[in-house]
N, C-alpha and C positions, 0 to 999 in steps of 0.2 A: 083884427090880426091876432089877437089872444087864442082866439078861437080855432088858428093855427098852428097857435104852438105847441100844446101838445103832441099832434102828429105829428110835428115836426120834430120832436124830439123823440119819441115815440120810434121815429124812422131812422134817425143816427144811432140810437143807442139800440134795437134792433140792429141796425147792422154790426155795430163796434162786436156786439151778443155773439149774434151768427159768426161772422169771419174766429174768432176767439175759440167759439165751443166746436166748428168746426177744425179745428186745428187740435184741440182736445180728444174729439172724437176718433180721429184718424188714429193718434196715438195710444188711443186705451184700444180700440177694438184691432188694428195692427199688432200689437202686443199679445193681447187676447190669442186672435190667433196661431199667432207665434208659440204660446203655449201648449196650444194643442197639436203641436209639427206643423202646422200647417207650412204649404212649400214659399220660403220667401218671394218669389217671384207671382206666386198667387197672390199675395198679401199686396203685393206693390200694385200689380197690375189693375187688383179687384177692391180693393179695400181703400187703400190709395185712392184711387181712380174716385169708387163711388163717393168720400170722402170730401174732395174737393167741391164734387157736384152734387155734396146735401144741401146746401144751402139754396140751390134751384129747385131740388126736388122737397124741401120740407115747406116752402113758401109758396110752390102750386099747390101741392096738395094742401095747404091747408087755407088757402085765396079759394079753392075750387071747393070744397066742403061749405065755404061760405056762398057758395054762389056767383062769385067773381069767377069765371071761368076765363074771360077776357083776361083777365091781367095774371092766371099762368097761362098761357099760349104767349100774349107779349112777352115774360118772363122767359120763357125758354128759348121763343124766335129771336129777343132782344139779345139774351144773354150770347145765343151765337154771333151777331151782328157786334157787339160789342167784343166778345173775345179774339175774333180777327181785327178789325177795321181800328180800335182803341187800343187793346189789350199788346196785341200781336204785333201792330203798326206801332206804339209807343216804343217797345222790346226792343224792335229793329234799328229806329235810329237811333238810338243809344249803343245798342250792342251785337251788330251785323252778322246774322245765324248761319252757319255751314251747314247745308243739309246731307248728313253723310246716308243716314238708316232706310235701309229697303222696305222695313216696313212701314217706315212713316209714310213714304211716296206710296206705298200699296193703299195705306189708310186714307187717303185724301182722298182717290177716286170713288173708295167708299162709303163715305161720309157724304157726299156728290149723290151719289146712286140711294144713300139711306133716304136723304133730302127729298128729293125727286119723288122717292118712293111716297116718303110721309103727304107731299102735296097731292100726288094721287089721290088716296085715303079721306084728303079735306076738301076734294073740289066741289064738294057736295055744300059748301061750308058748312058743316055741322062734324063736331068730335063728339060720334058714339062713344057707348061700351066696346064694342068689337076692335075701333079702329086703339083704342087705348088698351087693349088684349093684344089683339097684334102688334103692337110698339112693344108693352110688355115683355114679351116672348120674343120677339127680337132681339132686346138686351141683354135676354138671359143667355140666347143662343151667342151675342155676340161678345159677351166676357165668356165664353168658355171657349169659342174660338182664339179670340186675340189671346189667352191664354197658352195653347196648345203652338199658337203660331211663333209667340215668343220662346217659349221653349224649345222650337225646333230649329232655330234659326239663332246659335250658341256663339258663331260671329258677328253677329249685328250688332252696333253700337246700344240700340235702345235698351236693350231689355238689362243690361249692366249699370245704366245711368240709372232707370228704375231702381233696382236694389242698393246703389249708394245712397237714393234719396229717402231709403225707409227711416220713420222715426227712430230714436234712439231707443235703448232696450231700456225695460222698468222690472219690475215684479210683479207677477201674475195678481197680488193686490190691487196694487198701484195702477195696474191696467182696467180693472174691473175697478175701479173709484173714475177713473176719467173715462170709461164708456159710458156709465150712468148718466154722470154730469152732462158731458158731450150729448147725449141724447137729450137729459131734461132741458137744458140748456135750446139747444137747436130747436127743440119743437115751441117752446118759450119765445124766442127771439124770431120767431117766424112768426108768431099768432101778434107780436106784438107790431113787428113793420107792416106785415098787409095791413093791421088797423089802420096803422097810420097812411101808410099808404094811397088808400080807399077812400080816408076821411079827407088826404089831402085834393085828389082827385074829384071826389063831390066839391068840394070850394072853390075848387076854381073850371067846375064844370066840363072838365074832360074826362073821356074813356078813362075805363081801368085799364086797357088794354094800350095807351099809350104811357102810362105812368110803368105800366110792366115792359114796355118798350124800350124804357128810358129809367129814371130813379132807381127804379127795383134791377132793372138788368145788369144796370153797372153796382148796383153796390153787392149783389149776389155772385159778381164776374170777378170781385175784389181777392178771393182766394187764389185764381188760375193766374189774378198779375201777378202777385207775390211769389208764387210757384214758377212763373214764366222767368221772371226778372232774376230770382237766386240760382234759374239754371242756366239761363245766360251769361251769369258771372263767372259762375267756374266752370263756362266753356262747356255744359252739356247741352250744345246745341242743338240734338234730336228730341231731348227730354223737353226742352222749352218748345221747339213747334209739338212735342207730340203732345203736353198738357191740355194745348188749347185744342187739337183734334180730337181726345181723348173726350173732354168735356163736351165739345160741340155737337158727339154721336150720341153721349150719355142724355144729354138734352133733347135731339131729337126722339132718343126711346124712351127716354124713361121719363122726362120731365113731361113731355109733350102726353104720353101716355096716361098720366095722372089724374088731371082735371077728366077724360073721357072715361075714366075707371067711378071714379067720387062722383062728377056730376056733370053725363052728357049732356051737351047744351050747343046750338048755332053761334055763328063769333062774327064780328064785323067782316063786309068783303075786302075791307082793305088789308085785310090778312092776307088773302091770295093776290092780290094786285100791286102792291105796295112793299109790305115786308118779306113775303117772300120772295119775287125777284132781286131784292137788296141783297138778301144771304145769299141764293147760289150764285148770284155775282160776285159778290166778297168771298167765298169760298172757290168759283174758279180764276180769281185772281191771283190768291193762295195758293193753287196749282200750278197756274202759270208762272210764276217768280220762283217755286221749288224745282222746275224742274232747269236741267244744265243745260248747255248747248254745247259744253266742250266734251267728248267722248273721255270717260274716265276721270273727270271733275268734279267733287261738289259742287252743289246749289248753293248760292248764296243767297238769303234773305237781305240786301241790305238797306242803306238810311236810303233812299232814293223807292225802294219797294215800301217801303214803312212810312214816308210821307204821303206815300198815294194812298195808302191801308186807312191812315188815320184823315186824309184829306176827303177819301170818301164818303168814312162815318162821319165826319163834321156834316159833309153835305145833307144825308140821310137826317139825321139831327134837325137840321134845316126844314127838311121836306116836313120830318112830323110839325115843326115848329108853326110852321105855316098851313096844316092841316088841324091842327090843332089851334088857330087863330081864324079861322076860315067858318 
């Protein structure tokens, strides 16, 4: 057991790292830009946004530089599976979401269709160069869309709940001292959990890609609760589902994108068989529960929609459990 606790601790203090410097980095490089005019809504949408979702993307890319190309794909597929079914489903029975925002409902079908798309790309099972290009470039096309769409759409709820939740204002120093950090920090606290991670995974004989399914998914998923949960408190209810949509597209484009850019490689077939039908289930569940049936009504996410969100991921949980004991 010694011989586990290193990574073991390795993998908390990794995470405590990440969640921290991520929350760091948001605010020096929000700031940053804020310096330079940049338009606040840009800032919330793009910086905000990728911000949240460094910590997926700084722990594939640097699993898949190592070779573990399994555990960023679990990483990213997990981290969606976890952001609805855990993140989303926790949210809900504690704090029952109204879904007012047009965009959010447009982004779900999205998010669907991004999905779908990405498993086309993998049925090969192998994540090239190309397929991690075209993820790429999909992300980039799709923050300058959501950008442009937020902007034009000046009565919808979301894009206003965005700009209340931007960091507080510092000085153009004090921004450029926590983006540094933020960054050393992140890339730091990433090289230090996959170790651990990896090491812990070799010990007890399972995939990397089930450890990035599970461990790594929820503790990289640990920003978007905390962001779910404080906008659920004060009642920005499209900002709390739209965090976890926000994250869940950033994941399929850009997390997923990663490891095929650093190091194209084949991945187990229980990726296509197993975890991805669990996501787009869990994702059209999540459409199914947003949308109203009473003409001119919000949607309401409630505790009743949020037992079954979280009753599912236990199950899933399960399935690896016993796939992983098999």
């Amino acid at each position: 057991m010694i011989t586990l606790l290193l990574p073991a601790l390795a993998i908390i203090i990794g995470f405590a790292l990440l969640i921290w410097s991520a929350d760091k980095f948001v605010l020096g490089a929000s700031n940053t830009a804020r310096s330079f005019s940049i338009s606040p809504l840009i800032v919330g949408v793009v910086i905000v946004g990728l911000g949240t979702s460094a910590p997926e993307m700084l722990v594939s890319a640097i699993a898949a530089a190592q070779g573990n190309t399994g555990l960023s794909i679990g990483n990213a597929i997990g981290s969606n599976i976890t952001n609805i079914g855990l993140m989303l489903g926790v949210t809900a029975i504690f704090y029952p979401l109204h879904i007012h925002s047009k965009l959010l409902k447009r982004e779900m079908p999205l998010l669907l269709a991004l999905i779908i798309f990405s498993l086309f790309l993998l049925w090969d099972q192998k994540l090239g160069f190309l397929d991690g290009l075209i993820l790429l470039t999909m992300m980039a096309a799709m923050l300058v869309f959501t950008v442009w769409e937020a902007k034009s759409h000046n009565t919808d709820s979301l894009p206003q709940e965005i700009l209340d939740e931007l960091p507080e204002e510092v000085s153009k120093g004090e921004a450029l001292k926590w983006l540094v950090i933020g960054i050393v920090l992140l890339i730091a606290s990433s090289r230090l959990l996959v170790w651990g991670a990896v090491d812990v995974a070799q010990y007890f004989g399972v995939s990397d890609l089930i450890i990035g399914l599970t461990i790594v998914a929820i503790g990289t998923s640990l920003p978007e609760l905390a962001a779910t949960v404080a906008a659920a408190r004060k009642k920005e209810f499209d900002l709390a589902v739209g965090n976890i949509i926000g994250s869940n597209i950033f994941n399929i484009l850009g997390v997923m994108a990663l490891p095929g850019l650093i190091h194209p490689d084949n991945f187990d077939s229980e990726v296509l068989t197993r975890d991805y039908p669990v996501m787009i289930a869990l994702t059209v569940l999540l459409m199914l529960f947003s949308i109203s049936l009473r003409k001119g009504k919000s949607a309401v996410l409630g505790r009743i929609n949020g037992v079954i969100l979280l009753a599912a991921y236990i199950a899933y949980m399960g399935w690896l459990f016993v796939d992983m004991s098999a």
